[in-house]
C-alpha positions as CSV (number, residue, x, y, z in Angstrom):
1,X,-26.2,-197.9,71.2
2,X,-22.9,-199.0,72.3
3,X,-21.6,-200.7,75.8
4,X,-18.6,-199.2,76.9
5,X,-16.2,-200.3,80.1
6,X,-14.0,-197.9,81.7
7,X,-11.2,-199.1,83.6
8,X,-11.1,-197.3,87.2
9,X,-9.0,-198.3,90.0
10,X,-11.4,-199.6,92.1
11,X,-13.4,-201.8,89.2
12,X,-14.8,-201.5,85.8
13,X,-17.9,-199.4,85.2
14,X,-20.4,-200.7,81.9
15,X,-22.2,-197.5,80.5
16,X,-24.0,-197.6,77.3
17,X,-23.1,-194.5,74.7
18,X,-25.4,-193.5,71.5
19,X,-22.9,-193.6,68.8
20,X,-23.4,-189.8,66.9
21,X,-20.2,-189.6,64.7
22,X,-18.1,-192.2,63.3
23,X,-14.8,-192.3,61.4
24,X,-12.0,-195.1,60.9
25,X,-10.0,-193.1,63.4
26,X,-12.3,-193.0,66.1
27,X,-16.0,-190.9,66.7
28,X,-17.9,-189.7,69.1
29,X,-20.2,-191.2,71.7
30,X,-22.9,-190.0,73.9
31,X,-23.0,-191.0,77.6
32,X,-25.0,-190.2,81.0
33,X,-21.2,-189.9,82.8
34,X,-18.2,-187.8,81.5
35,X,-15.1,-189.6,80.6
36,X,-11.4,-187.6,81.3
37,X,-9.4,-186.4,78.5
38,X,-6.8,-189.2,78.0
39,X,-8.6,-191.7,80.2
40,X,-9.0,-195.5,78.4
41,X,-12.0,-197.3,78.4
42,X,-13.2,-200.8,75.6
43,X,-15.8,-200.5,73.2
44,X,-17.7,-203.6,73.2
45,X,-18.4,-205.0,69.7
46,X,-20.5,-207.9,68.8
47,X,-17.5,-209.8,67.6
48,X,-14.2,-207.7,69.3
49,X,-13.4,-205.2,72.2
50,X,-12.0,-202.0,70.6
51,X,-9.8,-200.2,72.9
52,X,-9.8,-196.1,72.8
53,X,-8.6,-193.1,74.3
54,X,-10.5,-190.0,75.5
55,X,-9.3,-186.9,73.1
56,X,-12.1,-184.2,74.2
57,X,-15.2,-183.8,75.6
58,X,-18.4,-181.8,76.1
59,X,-21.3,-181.3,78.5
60,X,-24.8,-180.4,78.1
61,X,-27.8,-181.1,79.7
62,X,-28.3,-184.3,77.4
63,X,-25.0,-185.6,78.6
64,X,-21.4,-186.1,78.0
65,X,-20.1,-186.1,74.1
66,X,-16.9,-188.1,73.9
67,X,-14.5,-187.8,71.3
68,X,-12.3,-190.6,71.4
69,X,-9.4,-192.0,68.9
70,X,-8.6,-196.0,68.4
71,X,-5.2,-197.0,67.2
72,X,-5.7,-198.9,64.6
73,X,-9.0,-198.8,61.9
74,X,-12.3,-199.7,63.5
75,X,-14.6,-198.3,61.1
76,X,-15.5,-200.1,58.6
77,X,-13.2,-203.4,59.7
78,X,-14.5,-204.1,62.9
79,X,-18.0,-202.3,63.4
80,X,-20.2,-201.1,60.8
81,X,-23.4,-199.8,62.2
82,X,-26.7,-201.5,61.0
83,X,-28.2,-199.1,59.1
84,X,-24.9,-198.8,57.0
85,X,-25.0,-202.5,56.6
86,X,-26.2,-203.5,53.1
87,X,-26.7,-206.5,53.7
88,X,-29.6,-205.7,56.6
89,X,-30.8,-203.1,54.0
90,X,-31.1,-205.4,51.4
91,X,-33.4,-207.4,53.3
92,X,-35.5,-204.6,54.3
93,X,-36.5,-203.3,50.5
């Protein structure tokens, strides 16, 4: 699960997204609300705010499914989800 702000006119909207694909490029996300193709919104990390760009997306009745590009590497520099984390897994074995 990731927090993600949007940046309207009138004020920023927090949404949380279910992370479903991931690549150094960008992924895709799952959200309650649909984003617009082109429209900005941060990615809120533990450690850093990624910035990222709607390219696509698709409704269902599950929700929205955002693709969205970064503009520099994300994946894995900046967020590595736990259960990819070796460290965590490690621990757990």
């Amino acid at each position: 699960m990731l927090r993600i702000r949007t940046a309207g006119s009138a004020k920023r909207e927090c949404v949380c997204g279910i992370l479903l694909e991931i690549w150094p490029s960008g992924g895709i996300i799952q959200a309650d609300k649909p984003l617009e193709k082109g429209e900005k919104f941060l990615i809120d990390l533990a450690k850093a705010e990624i910035e990222a760009e709607v390219q696509d997306h698709e409704e269902d009745i599950y929700g929205s499914y955002i693709r969205f590009a970064v503009s520099s590497p994300w994946f894995p520099e900046s967020y590595q989800p736990s259960y990819l984390n070796s460290e965590i897994n490690r621990k757990a074995v």
